[in-house]
C-alpha positions, -999 to 999 in steps of 0.1 A, spaced: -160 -199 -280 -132 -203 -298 -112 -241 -290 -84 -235 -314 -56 -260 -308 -26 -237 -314 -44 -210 -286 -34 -217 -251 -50 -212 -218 -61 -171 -214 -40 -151 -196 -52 -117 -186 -25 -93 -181 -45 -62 -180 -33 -54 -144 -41 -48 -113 -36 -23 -86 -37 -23 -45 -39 6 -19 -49 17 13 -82 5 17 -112 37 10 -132 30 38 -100 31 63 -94 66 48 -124 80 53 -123 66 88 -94 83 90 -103 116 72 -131 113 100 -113 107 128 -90 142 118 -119 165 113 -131 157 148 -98 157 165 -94 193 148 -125 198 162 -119 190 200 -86 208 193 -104 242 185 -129 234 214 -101 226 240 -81 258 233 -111 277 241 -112 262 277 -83 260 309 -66 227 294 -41 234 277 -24 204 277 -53 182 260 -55 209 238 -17 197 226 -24 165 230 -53 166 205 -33 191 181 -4 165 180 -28 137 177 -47 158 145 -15 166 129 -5 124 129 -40 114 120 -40 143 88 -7 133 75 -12 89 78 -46 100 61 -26 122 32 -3 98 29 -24 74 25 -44 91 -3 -18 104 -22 0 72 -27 -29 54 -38 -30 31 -53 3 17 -37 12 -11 -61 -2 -14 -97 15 -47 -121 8 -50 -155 20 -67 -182 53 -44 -183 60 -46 -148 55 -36 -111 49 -2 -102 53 13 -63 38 41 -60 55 64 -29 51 105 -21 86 107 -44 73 92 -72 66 58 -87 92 29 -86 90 6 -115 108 -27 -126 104 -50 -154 90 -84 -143 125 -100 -152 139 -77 -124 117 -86 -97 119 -112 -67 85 -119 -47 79 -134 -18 64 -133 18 78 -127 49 59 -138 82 76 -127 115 65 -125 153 56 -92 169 40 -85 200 25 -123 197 8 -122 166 21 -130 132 26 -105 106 31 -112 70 47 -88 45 52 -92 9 88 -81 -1 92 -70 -35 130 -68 -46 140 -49 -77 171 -58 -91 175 -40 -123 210 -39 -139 208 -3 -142 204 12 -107 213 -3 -72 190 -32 -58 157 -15 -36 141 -34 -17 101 -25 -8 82 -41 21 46 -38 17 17 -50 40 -14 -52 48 -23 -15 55 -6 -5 22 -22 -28 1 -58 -29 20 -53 -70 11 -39 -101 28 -2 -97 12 -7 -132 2 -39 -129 -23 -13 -100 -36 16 -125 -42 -9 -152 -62 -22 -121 -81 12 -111 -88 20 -147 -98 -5 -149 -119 1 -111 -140 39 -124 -142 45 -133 -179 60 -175 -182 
């Protein structure tokens, strides 16, 4: 190990990225096929209305489950800067341009937290991305001392 004196602490800004967790996709790959499936099976028989209850419910569970996959993985940040990935393309910013933080609020008695990345390049209008727990498949807080820790001083 080299203890040069002029060398300080290691950084590594190599990156890191955060998405929809795989498992949760596959659960929800999972829970599509056999909807589709009770679908087919219920058009067959005198219900029609579970039928469309089931065909609406496959339709929602396909597209959260494409979404899901094809925005993966959601945020990536590097030593250039943070990346959101979304189904128009990916929204970058340099680190200099971005505000972190986290945002806890109240819903239906439980506490949510969201981390709320604001890009504010000079360029183009201030966005503002809200990203929690489902997109990142991470407590938004380890994200935020990850982030923290990628940021270049």
């Amino acid at each position: 190990m080299d203890n040069h004196p002029d060398q300080g602490p290691h950084v590594d800004n190599s990156g890191s990225s955060w998405g929809p967790k795989p498992s949760l996709l596959a659960i929800g790959g999972a829970l599509t096929l056999c909807a589709a499936a009770a679908t087919a099976w219920f058009t067959t028989t005198d219900d029609p209305q579970s039928a469309l209850l089931l065909g609406v419910f496959t339709a929602v569970a396909a597209v959260a489950t494409g979404y899901g996959l094809l925005v993966r993985p959601r945020l990536r940040a590097d030593a250039d800067g943070v990346h959101v990935r979304t189904l128009a393309g990916t929204d970058s910013a340099p680190w200099h341009a971005v505000q972190t933080r986290l945002v806890t609020t109240r819903r239906l008695g439980r506490d949510g937290t969201t981390l709320e990345l604001e890009f504010d390049d000079a360029s183009e209008e201030p966005r503002l991305v809200v990203l929690g727990w489902l997109d990142l498949g991470v407590d938004p807080d380890d994200v935020l001392d990850d982030l923290d820790r990628l940021r270049p001083s």
